[in-house]
GUMILUM-420752 format. One record per residue (C-alpha): residue number from 1; x, y, z. Coordinates in Angstrom, 1 decimal. Each point is the difference from the previous one (the first is absolute). Layout:
+-----+--------+--------+--------+
! num !      u !      v !      w !
+-----+--------+--------+--------+
! NUM !      X !      Y !      Z !
...
+-----+--------+--------+--------+
//
This chain:
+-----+--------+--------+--------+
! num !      u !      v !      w !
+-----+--------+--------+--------+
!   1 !  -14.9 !   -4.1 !   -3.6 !
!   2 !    0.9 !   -1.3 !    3.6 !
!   3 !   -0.1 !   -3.6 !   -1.6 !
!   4 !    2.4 !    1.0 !   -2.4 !
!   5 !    3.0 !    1.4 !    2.2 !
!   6 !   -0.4 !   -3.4 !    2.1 !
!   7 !    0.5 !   -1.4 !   -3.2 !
!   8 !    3.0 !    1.9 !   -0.9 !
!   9 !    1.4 !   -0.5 !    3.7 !
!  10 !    0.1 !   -3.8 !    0.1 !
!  11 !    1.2 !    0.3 !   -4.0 !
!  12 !    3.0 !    2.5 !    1.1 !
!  13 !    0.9 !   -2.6 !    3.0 !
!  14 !    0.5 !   -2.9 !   -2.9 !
!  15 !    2.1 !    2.0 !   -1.9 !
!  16 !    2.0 !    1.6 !    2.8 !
!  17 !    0.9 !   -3.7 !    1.3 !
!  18 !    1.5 !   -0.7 !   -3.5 !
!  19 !    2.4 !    3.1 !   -0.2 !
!  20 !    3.8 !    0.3 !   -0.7 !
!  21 !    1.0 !    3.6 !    0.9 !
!  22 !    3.4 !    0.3 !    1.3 !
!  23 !    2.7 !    2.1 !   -1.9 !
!  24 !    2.4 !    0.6 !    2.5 !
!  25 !    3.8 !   -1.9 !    0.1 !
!  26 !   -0.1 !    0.3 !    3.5 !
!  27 !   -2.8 !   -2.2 !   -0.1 !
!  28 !    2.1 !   -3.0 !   -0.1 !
!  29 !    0.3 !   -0.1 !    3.5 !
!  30 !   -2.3 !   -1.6 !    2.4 !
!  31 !   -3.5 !    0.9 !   -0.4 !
!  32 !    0.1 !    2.5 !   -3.1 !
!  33 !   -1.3 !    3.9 !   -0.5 !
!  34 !   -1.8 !    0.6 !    3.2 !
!  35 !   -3.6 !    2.0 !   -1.6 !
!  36 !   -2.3 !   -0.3 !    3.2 !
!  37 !   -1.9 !    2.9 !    1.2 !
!  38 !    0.2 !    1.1 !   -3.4 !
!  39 !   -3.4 !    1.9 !   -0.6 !
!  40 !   -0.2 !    3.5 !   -1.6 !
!  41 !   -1.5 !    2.0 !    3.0 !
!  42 !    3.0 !   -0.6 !    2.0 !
!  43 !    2.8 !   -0.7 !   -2.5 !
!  44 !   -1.2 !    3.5 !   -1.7 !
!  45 !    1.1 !    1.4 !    3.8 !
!  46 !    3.4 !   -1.5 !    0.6 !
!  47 !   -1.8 !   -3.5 !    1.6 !
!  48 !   -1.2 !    1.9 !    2.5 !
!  49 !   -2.8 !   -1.9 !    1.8 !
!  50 !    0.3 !   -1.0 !    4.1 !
!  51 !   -1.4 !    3.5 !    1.1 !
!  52 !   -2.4 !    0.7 !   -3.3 !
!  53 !   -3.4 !    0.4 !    0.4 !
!  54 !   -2.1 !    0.9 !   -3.1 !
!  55 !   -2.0 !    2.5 !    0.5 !
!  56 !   -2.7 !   -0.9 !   -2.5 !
!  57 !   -1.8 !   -3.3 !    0.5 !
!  58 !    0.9 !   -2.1 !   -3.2 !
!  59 !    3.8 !   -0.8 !    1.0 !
!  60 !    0.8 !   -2.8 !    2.7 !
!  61 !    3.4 !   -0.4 !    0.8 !
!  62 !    1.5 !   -3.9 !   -0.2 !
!  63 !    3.4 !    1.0 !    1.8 !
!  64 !   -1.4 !    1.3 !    2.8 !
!  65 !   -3.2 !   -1.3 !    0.3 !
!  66 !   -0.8 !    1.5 !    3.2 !
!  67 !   -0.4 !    3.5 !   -2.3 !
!  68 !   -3.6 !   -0.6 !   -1.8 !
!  69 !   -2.1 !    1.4 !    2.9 !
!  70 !   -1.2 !    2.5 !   -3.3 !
!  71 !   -0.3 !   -2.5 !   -1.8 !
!  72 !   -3.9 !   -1.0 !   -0.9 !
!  73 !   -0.8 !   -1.1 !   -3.9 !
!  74 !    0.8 !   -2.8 !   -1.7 !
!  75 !    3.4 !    0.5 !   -2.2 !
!  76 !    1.7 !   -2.5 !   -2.9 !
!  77 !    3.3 !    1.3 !   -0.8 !
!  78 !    1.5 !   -1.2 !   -3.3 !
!  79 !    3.5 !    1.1 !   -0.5 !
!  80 !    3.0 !   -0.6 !   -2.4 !
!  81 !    3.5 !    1.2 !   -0.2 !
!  82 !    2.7 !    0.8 !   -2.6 !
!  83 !    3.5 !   -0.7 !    0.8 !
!  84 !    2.6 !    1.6 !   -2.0 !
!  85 !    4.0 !   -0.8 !    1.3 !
!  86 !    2.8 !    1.3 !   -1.1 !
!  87 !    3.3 !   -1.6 !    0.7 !
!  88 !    3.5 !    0.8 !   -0.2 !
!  89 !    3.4 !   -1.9 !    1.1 !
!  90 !    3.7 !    0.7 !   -0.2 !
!  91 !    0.7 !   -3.9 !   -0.5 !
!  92 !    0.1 !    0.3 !   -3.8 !
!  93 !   -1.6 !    3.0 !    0.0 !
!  94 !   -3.2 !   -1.7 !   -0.1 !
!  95 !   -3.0 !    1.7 !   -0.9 !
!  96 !   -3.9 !   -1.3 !   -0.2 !
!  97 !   -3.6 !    0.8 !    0.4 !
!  98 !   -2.9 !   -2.2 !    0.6 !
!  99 !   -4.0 !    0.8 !    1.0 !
! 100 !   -2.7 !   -1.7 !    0.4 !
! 101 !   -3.5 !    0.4 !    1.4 !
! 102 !   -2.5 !   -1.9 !    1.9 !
! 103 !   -2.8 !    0.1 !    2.5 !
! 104 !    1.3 !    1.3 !    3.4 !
! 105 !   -3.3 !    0.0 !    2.3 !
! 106 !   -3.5 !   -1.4 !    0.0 !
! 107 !   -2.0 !    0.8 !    3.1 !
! 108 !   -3.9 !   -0.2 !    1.4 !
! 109 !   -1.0 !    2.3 !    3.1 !
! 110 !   -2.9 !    0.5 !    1.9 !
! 111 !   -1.6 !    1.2 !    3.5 !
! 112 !   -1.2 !   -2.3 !    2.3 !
! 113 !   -1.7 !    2.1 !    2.4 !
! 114 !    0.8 !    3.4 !    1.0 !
! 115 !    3.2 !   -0.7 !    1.6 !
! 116 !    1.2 !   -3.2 !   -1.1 !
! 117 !    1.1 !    0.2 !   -3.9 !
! 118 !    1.7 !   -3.1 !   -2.1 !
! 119 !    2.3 !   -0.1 !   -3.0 !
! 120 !    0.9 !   -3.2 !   -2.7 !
! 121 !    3.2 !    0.6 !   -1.5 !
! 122 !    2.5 !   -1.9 !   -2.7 !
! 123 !    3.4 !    1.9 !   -1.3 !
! 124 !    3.0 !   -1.5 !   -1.5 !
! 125 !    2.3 !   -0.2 !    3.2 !
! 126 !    3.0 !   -0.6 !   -1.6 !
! 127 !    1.3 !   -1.2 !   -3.9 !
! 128 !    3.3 !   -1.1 !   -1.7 !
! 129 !    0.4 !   -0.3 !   -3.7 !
! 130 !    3.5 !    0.3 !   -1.5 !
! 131 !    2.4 !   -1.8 !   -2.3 !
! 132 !    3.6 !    1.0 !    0.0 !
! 133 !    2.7 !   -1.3 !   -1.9 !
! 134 !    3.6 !    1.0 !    1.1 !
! 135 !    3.1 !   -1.0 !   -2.5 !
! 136 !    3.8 !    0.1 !    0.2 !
! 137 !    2.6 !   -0.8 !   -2.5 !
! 138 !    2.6 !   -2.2 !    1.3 !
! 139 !    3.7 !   -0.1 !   -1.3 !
! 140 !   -0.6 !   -3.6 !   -1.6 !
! 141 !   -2.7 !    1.9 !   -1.9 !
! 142 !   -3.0 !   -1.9 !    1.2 !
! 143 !   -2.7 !    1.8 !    2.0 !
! 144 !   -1.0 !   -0.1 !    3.4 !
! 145 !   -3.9 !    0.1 !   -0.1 !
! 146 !   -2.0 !    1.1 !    3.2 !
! 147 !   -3.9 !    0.1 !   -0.2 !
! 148 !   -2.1 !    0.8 !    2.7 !
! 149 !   -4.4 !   -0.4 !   -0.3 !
! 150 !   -2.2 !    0.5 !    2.3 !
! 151 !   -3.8 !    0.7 !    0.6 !
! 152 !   -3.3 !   -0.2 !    1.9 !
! 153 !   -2.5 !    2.1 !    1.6 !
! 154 !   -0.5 !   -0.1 !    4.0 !
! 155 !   -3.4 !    1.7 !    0.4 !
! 156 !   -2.3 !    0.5 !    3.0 !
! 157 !   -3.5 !   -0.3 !    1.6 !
! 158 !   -1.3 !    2.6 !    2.3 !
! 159 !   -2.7 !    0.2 !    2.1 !
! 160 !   -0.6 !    2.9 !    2.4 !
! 161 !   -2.0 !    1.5 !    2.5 !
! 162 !   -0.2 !    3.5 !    2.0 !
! 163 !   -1.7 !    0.3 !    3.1 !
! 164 !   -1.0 !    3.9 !    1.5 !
! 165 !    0.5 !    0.1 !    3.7 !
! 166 !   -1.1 !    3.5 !   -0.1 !
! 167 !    0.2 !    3.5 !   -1.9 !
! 168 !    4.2 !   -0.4 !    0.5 !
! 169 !    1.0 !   -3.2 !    0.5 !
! 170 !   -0.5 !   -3.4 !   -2.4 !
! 171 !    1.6 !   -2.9 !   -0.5 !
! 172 !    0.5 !   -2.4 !   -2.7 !
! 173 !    1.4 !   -3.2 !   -1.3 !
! 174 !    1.2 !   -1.7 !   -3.0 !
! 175 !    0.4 !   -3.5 !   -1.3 !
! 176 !    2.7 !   -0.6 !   -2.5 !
! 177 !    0.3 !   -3.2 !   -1.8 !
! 178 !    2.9 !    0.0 !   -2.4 !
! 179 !    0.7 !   -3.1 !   -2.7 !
! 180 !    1.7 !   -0.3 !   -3.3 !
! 181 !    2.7 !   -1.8 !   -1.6 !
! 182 !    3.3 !    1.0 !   -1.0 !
! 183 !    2.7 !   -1.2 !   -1.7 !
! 184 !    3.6 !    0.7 !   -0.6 !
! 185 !    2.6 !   -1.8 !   -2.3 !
! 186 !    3.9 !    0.8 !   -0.4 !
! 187 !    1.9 !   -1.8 !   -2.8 !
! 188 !    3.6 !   -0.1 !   -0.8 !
! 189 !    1.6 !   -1.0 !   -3.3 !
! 190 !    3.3 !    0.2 !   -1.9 !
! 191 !    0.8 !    0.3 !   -4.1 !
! 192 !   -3.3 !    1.9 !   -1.2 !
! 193 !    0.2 !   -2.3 !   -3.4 !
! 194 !    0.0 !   -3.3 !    2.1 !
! 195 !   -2.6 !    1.2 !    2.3 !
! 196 !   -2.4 !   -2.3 !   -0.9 !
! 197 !    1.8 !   -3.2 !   -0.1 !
! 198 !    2.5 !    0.9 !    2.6 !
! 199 !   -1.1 !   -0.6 !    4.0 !
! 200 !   -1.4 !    2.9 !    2.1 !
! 201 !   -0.3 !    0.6 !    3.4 !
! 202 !   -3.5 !    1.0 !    1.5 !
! 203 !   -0.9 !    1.7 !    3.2 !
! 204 !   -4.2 !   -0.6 !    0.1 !
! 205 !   -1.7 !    1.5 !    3.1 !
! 206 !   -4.3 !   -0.5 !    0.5 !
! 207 !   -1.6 !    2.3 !    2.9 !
! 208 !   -3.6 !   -1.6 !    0.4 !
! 209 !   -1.6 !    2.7 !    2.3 !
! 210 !   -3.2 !   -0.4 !    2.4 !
! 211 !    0.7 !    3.2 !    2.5 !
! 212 !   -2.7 !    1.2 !    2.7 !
! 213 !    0.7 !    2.9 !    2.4 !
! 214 !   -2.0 !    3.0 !    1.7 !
! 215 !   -0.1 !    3.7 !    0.3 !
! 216 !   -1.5 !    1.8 !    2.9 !
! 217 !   -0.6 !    3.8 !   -0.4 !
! 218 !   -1.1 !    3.1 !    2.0 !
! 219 !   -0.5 !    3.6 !   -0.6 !
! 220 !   -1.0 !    3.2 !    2.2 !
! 221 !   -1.3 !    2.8 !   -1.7 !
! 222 !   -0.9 !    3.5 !    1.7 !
! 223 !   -2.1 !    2.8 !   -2.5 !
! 224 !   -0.5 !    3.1 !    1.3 !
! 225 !   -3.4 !    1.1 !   -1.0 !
! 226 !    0.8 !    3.9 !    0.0 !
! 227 !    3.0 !    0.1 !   -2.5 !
! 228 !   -1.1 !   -3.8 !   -1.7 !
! 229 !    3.7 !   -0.7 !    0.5 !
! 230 !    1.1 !   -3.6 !    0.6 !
! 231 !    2.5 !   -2.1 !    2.1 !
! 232 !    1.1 !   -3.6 !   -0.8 !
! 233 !    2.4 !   -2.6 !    1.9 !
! 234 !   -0.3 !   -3.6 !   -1.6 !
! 235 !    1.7 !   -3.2 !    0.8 !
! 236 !    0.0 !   -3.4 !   -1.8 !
! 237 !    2.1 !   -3.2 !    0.9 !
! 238 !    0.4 !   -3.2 !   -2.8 !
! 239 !    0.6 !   -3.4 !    2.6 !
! 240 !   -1.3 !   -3.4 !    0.4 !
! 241 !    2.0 !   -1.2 !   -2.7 !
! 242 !   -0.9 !   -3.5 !   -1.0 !
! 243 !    2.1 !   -1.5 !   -3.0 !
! 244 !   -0.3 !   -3.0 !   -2.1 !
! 245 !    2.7 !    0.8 !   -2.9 !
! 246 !    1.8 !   -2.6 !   -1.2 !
! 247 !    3.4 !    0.7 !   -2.1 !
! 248 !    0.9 !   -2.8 !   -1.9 !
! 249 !    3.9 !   -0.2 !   -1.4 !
! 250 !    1.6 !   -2.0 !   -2.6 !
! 251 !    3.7 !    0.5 !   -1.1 !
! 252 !    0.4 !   -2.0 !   -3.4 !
! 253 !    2.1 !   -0.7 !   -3.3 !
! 254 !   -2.1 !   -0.7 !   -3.2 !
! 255 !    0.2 !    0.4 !   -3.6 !
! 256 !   -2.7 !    1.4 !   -2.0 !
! 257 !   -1.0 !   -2.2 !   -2.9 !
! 258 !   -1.3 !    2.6 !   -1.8 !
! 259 !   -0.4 !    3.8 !   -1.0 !
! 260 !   -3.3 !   -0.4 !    2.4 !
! 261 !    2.0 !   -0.6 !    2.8 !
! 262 !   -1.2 !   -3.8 !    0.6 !
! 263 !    2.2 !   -1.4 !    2.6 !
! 264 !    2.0 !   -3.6 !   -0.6 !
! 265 !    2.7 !   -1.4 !    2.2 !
! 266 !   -0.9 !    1.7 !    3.3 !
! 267 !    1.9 !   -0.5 !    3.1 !
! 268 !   -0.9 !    1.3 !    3.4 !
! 269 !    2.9 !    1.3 !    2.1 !
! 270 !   -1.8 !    1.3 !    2.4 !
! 271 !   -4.2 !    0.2 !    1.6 !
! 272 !   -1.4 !    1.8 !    2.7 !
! 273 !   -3.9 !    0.5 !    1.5 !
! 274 !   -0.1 !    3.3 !    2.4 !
! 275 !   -2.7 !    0.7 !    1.7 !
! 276 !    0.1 !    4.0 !    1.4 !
! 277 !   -1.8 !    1.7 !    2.7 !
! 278 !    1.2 !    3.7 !    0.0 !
! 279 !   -0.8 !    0.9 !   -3.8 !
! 280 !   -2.2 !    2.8 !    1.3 !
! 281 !    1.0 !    1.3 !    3.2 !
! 282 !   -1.2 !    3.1 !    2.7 !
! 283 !   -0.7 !    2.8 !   -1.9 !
! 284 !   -1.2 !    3.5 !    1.4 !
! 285 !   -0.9 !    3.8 !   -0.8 !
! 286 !   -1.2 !    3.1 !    2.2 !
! 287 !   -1.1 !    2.8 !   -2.0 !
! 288 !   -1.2 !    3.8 !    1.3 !
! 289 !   -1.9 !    2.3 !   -2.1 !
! 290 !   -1.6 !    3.0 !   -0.1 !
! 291 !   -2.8 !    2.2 !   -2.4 !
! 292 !   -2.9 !    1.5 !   -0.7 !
! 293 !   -3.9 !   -1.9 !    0.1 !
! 294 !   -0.5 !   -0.2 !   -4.3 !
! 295 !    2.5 !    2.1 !   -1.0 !
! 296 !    3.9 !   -1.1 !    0.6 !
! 297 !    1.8 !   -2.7 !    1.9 !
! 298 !    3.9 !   -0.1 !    0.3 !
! 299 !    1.6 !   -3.2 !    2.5 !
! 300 !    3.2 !   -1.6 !    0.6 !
! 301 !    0.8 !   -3.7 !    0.3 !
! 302 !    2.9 !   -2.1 !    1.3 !
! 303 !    0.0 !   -4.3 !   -0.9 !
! 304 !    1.6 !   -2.8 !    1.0 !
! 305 !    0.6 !   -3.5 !   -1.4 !
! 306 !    2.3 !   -2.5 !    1.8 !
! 307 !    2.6 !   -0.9 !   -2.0 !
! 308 !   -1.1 !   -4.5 !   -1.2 !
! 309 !    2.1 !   -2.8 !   -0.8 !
! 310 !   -0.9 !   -2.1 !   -3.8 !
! 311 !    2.1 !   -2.9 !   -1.7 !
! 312 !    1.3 !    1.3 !   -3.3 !
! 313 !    1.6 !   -2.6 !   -1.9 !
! 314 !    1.1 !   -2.4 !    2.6 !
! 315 !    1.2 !    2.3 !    2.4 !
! 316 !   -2.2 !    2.6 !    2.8 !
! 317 !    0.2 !    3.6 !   -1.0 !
! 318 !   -0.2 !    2.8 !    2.6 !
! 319 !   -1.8 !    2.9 !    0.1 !
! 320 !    0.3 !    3.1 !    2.1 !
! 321 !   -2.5 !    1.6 !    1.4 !
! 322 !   -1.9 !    2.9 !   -2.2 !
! 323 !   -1.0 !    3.5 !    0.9 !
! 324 !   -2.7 !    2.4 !   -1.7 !
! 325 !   -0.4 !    4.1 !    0.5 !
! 326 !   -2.8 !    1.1 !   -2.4 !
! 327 !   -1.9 !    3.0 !    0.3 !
! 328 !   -3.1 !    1.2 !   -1.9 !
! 329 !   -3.4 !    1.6 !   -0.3 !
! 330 !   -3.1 !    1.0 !   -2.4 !
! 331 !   -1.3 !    3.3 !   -0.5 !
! 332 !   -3.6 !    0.7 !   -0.9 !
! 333 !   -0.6 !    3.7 !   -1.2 !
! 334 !   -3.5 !    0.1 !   -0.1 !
! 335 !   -2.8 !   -2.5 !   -0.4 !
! 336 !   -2.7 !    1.9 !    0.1 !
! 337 !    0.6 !    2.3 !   -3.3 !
! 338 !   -1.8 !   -1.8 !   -2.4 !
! 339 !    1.1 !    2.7 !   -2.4 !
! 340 !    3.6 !   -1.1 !   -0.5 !
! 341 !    0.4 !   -3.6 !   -0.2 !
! 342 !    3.4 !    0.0 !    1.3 !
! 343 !   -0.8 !    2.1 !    2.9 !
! 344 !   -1.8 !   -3.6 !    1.2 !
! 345 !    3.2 !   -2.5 !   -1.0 !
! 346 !    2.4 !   -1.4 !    3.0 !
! 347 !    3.8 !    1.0 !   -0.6 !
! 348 !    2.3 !   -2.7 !    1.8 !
! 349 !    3.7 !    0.0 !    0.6 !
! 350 !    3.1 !   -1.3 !    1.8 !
! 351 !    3.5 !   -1.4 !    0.4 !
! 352 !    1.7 !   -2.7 !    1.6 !
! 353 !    3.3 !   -1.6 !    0.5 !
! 354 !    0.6 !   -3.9 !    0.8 !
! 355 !    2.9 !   -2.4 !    1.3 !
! 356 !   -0.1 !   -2.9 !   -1.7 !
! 357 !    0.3 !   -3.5 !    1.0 !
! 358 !    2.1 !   -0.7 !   -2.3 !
! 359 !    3.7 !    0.1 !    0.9 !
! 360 !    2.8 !   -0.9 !   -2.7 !
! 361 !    3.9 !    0.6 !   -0.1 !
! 362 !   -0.6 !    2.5 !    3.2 !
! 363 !   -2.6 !    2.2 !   -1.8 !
! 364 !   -3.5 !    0.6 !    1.4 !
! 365 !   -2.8 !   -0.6 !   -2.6 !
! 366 !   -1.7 !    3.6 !    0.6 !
! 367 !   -3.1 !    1.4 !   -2.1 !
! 368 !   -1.5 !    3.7 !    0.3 !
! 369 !   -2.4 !    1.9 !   -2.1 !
! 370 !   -2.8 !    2.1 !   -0.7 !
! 371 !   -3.5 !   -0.2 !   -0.6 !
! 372 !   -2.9 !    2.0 !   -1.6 !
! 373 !   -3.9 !   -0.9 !   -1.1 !
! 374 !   -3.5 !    0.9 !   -0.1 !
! 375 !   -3.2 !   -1.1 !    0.7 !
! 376 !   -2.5 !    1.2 !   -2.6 !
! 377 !   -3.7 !   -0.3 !    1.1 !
! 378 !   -2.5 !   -1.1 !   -2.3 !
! 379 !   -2.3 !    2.8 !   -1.3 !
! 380 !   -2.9 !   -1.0 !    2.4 !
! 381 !    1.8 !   -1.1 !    3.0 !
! 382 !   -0.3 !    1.9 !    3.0 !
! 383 !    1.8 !    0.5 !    3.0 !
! 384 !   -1.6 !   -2.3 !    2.0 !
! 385 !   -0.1 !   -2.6 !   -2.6 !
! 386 !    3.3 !    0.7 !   -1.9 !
! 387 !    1.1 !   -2.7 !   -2.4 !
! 388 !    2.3 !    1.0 !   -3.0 !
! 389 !    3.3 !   -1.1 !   -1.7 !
! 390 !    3.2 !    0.1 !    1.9 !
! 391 !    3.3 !    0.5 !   -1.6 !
! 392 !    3.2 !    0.1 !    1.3 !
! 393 !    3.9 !    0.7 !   -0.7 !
! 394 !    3.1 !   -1.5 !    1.7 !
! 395 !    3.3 !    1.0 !   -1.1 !
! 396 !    3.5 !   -1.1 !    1.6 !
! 397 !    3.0 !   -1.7 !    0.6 !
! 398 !    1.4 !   -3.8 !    1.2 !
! 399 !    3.1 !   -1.1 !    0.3 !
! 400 !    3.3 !    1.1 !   -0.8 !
! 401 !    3.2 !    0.0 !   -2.8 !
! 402 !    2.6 !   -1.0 !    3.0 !
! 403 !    1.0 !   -3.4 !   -0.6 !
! 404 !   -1.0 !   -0.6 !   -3.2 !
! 405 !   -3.2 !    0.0 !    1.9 !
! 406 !   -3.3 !    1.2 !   -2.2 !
! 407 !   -1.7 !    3.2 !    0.4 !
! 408 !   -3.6 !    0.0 !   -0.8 !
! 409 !   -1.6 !    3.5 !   -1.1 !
! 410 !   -4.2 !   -0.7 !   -0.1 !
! 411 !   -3.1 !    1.5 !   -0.9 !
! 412 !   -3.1 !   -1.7 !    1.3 !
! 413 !   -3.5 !    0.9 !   -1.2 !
! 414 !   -3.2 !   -1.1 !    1.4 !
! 415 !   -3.7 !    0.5 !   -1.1 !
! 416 !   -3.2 !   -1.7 !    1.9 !
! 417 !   -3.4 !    0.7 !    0.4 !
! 418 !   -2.1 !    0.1 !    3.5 !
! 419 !   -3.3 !   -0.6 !   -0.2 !
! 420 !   -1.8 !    0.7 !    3.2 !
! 421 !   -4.2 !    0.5 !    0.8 !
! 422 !   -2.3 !   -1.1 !    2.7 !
! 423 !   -0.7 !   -3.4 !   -0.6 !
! 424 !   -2.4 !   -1.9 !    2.0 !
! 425 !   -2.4 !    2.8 !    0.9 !
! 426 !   -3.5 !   -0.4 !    0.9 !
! 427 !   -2.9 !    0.9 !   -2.8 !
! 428 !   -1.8 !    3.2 !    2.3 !
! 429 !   -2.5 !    0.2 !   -3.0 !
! 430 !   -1.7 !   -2.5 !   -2.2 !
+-----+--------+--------+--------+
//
């Protein structure tokens, strides 16, 4: 059995690599639909993570990885997710839905000694996958024909590992490596009916990305063995960025030769190779929380992300800095009442609200929602050994109808598994 979900983990990493999963217009600029941190444990709580601690010892915590010092099976995560947008203009009083799904988190976990613990990780960091076609009557009656394409995957690598200084304080750190490429392409025509004889003018942008940064962690927890009531402060930091993304830009007039789109006749007007050193800047969170040992957890979170710089179509794009408030929890009723099944599932929930880093026409790019899941135990897991499926619900908002600008109404699903036992342990009896 163990050979078998090593198997499926290297499988799911092949298939991963080869996704296409962005839905979002907004997408279109720089890097795509940010997904990171994306897992069901702490997107079923509002993204709460920096000052979570599981209590039970099959979860370890990639965002903060100084919060595992529970943590002591081995644990594969498989996890996939459902988009379903919902979007709405005033410019033409556009309407449109799209979904897709697609594997959102593969990752391997294991103890290396009592106090040392180490996570493998690979997510989807970021996606765009969109093709939109804008067109206009003019008064000669030919139409003016915009297009815009785009799409690519940026995922990342994890590796991390939590260190216990002692029964409140630990430490931890992550590697990220983050690489992909994505592509953008904006074409402008006249006269729909000559479209494929007449010229068009192309604006073609590559990002080739090879990114490598760090994130340091730490966490103090106090318990107080009287009540079993709990304390959390956590911190993390993102830093060390080192980039190697290079934009490449071409500005051209072509005809297409065919209905396939062959090119003929191609002219460059303009070329540029960008090499960019800020795509994933200081990013950091502090979280405080607060529950009861096995039974209900409630914490608060605040994260930053300095606003980055990226070339979109020949020209650097700004982005301002963003801002997170989420806030969240699980509840546990009782996991000892083997009578009533539901008595022994965990209840998560939470909210948060986001400025975006998108800024267009003087309006922020804001998201907010709420969340809801479960984690279902399987029928002979136990609470020292709890594996079981996880589902989660995410509803809420992006954007907004001022402008012309898009709102985007979504409803985000996500099931996994987590599989967790003592692996490695020494035969007592022959």
């Amino acid at each position: 059995m163990k050979k078998i979900f090593v198997v499926s983990f290297i499988s799911a990493g092949y298939f991963l690599n080869a996704q296409s999963i962005g839905n979002s217009p907004y997408a279109t600029y720089g890097i795509g639909d940010v997904k990171y941190d994306n897992t069901i444990e702490t997107a079923s709580m509002g993204g709460i993570s920096t000052a979570f601690i599981s209590d039970f010892t099959s979860s370890f915590n990639f965002a903060n990885p100084a919060n595992n010092t529970n943590f002591e099976l081995t644990s594969i995560r498989l996890e996939a997710t459902n988009e379903n947008n919902y979007f709405k203009s005033n410019y033409n009083d556009m309407k449109s839905t799209k979904h897709s799904t697609y594997l959102s988190n593969i990752a391997l976990a294991f103890p290396l000694s009592s106090k040392v613990k180490m996570g493998l990780s690979y997510q989807p960091y970021s996606s765009k996958s969109y093709d939109i076609l804008n067109e206009q009557k003019l008064e000669n009656g030919d139409t003016y024909i915009n297009k815009f394409k785009g799409n690519g995957t940026l995922n990342t690598a994890q590796v991390a590992v939590s260190y216990k200084i002692n029964q409140e304080f630990s430490v931890g750190a992550r590697a990220n490596l983050y690489f992909g490429d994505l592509y953008d392409l904006n074409e402008f025509s006249t006269s729909y009916n000559n479209a494929i004889n007449g010229f068009v003018n192309g604006y073609e942008t590559k990002n080739k990305v090879r990114n490598f940064n760090f994130t340091l962690g730490t966490s103090y927890q106090t318990l107080n063995t009287r009540t079993d009531k709990k304390f959390t402060i956590g911190a993390t930091a993102t830093f060390g960025n080192t980039s190697n993304m290079t934009t490449e830009y071409i500005n051209s007039t072509y005809r297409f030769a065919d209905a396939a789109g062959t090119k003929t006749d191609e002219k460059i007007i303009e070329q540029k190779s960008i090499r960019s050193k800020n795509l994933l800047p200081l990013q950091a969170s502090v979280g405080v929380g607060y529950g009861s040992e096995n039974h209900w957890f409630f914490s608060g979170q605040v994260d930053y992300k300095k606003g980055e710089d990226i070339s979109y179509f020949g020209k650097t794009f700004d982005f301002q800095d963003t801002y997170r408030i989420s806030a969240g929890g699980w509840y546990l009723p009782n996991y000892n009442n083997f009578r009533n099944y539901f008595s022994r599932v965990i209840y998560r929930y939470g909210a948060f609200y986001e400025r975006g880093n998108l800024k267009l026409e003087g309006n922020s790019i804001n998201k907010f929602g709420i969340s809801a899941g479960v984690m279902l135990p399987f029928k002979t897991s136990s609470i020292t050994r709890m594996s079981g499926l996880e589902i989660g619900v995410e509803v809420g908002k992006r954007g907004t109808l001022n402008d012309n600008l898009i709102n985007q109404n979504f409803i985000n699903l996500r099931i996994g598994f987590n599989f967790a036992d003592k692996w490695f342990r020494k035969t007592l009896y022959n």
